[in-house]
C-alpha positions in Angstrom: 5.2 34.1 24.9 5.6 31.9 22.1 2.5 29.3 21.7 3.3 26.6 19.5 0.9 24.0 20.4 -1.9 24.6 22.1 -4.7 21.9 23.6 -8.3 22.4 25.2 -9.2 18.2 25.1 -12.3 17.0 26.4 -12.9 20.8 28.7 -16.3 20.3 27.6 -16.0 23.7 26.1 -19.3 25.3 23.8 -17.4 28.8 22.9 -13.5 28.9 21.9 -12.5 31.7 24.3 -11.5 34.6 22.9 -7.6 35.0 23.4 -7.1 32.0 21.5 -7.7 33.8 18.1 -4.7 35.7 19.4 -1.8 32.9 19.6 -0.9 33.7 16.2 2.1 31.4 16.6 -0.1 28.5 17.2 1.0 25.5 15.2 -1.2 22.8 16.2 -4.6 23.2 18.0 -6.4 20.2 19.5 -9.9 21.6 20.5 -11.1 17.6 20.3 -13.9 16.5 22.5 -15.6 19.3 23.7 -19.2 20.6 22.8 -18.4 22.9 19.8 -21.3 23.9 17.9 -19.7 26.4 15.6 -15.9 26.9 14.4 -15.9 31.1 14.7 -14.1 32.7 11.4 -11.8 34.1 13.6 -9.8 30.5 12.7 -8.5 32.4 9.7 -5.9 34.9 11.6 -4.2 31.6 13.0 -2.3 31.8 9.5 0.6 29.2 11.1 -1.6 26.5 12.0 -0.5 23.3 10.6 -2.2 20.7 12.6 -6.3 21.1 13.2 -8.1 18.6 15.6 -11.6 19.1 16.0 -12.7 15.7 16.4 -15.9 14.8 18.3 -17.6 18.0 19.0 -20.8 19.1 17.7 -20.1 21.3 14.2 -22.8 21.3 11.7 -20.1 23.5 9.2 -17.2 24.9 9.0 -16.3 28.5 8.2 -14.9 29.7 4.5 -12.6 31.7 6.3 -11.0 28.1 6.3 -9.4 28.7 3.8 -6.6 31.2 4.9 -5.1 28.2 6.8 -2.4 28.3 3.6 0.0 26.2 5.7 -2.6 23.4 7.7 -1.3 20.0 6.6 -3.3 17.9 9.1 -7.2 18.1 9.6 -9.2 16.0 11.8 -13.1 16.7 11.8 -14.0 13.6 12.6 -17.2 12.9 14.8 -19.0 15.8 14.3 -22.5 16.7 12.5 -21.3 18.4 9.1 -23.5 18.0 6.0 -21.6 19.5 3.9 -17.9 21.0 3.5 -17.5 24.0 2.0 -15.9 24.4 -1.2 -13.1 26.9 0.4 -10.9 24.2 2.1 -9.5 23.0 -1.1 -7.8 26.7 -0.9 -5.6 25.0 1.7 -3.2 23.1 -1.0 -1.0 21.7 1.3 -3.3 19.4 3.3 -1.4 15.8 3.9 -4.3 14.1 5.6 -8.0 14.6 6.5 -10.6 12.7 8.0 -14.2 13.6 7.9 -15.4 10.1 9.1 -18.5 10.0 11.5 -20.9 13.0 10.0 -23.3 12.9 7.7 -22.0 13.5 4.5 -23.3 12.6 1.2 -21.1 15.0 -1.2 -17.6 16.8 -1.3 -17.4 20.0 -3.6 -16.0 19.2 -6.9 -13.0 21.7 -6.0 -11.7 18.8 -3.8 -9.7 18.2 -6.6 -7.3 20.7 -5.6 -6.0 19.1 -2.8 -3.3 17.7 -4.6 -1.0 16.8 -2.0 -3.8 15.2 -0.4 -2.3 11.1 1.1 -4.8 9.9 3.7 -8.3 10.3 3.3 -11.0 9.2 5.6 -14.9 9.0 4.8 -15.9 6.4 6.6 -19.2 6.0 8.7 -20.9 8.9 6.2 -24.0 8.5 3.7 -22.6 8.8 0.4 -24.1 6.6 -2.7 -20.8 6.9 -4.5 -16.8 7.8 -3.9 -17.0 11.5 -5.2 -15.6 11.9 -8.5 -13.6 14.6 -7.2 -11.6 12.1 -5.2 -10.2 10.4 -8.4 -8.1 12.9 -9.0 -5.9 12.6 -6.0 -3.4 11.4 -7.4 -0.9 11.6 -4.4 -3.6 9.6 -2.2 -2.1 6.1 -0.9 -5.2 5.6 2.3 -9.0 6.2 1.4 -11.5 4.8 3.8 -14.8 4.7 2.5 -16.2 2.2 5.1 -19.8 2.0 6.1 -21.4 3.9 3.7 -24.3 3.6 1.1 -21.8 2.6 -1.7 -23.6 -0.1 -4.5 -20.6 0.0 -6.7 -16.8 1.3 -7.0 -16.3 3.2 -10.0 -13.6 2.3 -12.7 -12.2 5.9 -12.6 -10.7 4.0 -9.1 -8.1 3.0 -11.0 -6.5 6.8 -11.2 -5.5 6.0 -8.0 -2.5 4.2 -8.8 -0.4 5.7 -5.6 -3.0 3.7 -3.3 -1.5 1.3 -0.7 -4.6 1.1 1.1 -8.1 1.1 0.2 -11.1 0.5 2.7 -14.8 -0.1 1.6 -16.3 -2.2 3.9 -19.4 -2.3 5.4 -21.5 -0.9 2.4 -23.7 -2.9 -0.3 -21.4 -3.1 -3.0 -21.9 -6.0 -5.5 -19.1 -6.5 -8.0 -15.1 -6.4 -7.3 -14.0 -4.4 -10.2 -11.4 -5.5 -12.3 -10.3 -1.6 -12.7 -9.2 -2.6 -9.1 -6.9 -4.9 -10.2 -4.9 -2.2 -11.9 -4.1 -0.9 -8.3 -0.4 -2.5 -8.3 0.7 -1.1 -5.0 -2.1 -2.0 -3.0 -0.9 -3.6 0.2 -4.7 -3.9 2.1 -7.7 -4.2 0.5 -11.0 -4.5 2.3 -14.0 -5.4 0.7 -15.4 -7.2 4.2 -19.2 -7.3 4.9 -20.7 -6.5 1.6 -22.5 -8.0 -1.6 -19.6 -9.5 -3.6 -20.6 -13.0 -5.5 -17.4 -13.1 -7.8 -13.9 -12.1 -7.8 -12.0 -10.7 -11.2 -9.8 -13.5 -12.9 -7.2 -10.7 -12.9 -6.4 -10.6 -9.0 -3.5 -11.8 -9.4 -2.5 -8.4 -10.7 -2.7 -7.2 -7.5 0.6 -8.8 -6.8 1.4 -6.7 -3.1 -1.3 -8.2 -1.5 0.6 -11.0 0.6 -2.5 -13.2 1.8 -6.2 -13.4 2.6 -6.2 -11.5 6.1 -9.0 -12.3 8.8 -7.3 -9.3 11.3 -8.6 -6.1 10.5 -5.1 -4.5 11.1 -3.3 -7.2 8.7 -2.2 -6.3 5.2 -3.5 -8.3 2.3 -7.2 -9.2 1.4 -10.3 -8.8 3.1 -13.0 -10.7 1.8 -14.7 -12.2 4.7 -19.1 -11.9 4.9 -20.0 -11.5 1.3 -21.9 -14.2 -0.7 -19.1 -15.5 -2.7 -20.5 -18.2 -5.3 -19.1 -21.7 -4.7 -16.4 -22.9 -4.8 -15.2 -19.0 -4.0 -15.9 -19.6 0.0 -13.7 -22.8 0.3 -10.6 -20.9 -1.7 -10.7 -18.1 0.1 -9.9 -20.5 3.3 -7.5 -22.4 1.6 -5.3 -19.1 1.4 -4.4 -16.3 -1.7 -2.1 -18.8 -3.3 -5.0 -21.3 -4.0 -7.6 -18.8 -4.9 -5.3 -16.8 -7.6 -4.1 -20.3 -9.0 -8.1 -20.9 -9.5 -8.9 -17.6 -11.1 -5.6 -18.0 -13.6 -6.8 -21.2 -14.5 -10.2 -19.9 -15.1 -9.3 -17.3 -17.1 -7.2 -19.3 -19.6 -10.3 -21.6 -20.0 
């Protein structure tokens, strides 16, 4: 018998039975929702795994035998308990997309910057100070989420980045907008929401995908709303994108 995919959703599980380490056909594994406390190193012999869900169980690490998933594309670790990630999933070189939102995270090994075909990149609703530098080399990434944090600043090295489409920092205590941002051309969705921005770059209008100042949290374009924009920031920003560029333009060649 041929197991391709293989689910165990919300069973309330705490062990991974046994015979599962023997599916060595399995593609995808959803093991989401249950009451996992450890990941057993047994993972490594499913070498065919492409998919991973673990999301929202109770891990506090994953195993380094991680990295003999040579083929995982997809990883979802998402609501667990990790503090740290070891350095051995950047041996998995084909990984597409990961999330690591909802743990406690304040670092990722600087070897993260082997994951080169790394697109979509979650770290949202963690405890880091700063996007890891190690991030900034992704330069395949176009969706990092770096929501509700402890961010106080973006760093200019954002700007090697330049496949990004769309970038979410919201929710953390960052105070300036920087104009290494700007050099983002095809960002679509930009979210700066619910932080401690008082200016905006003259340069935004560099950022010439973004179609509109968005209220929606799913809409493209810019999110700027709850942060103590100096006047007369607050009343542009109502009157729309066009107005607001036209004012920074202006500004500029003053």
């Amino acid at each position: 018998m041929r197991h391709i995919s293989f689910s165990l959703v919300t069973k309330g599980i705490t062990d991974i039975p046994d015979f599962l380490w023997g599916l060595s056909e399995v593609q995808k594994l959803n093991l989401s929702h249950n009451q996992l406390r450890v990941l057993s190193p047994e993972v490594g012999r499913l070498s065919r795994l492409v998919v991973l869900n673990l999301c929202g169980n109770r891990l506090k690490s994953l195993p380094q035998e991680i990295s003999l998933l040579k083929g995982l594309k997809v990883l979802f670790i998402n609501m667990n308990c990790l503090t740290e990630v070891p350095a051995e999933l950047s041996a998995c070189k084909n990984l597409e997309v990961l999330s690591l939102s909802h743990n406690s995270l304040s670092q990722l090994p600087a070897s993260f910057a082997d994951l080169s075909r790394l697109r979509k990149l979650n770290l949202s609703n963690n405890r880091f100070a700063h996007i890891p530098i190690c991030v900034f080399a992704l330069k395949d990434l176009d969706f990092l989420h770096v929501g509700s944090n402890r961010l106080e600043n973006i760093a200019e090295s954002i700007q090697c980045l330049g496949s990004l489409q769309i970038f979410i920092a919201e929710s953390n205590n960052i105070h300036s907008f920087p104009r290494s941002l700007c050099l983002l051309a095809s960002l679509e969705l930009l979210n700066l929401n619910d932080n401690d921005i008082q200016t905006l770059p003259d340069e935004l209008y560099l950022l010439c995908r973004l179609a509109r100042i968005a209220w929606n949290p799913m809409d493209k374009g810019l999110h700027i709303s709850h942060n103590p924009l100096s006047k007369p920031l607050p009343e542009l920003v109502e009157g729309g994108l066009e107005m607001l560029v036209s004012y920074l333009k202006d500004k500029k060649h003053h």
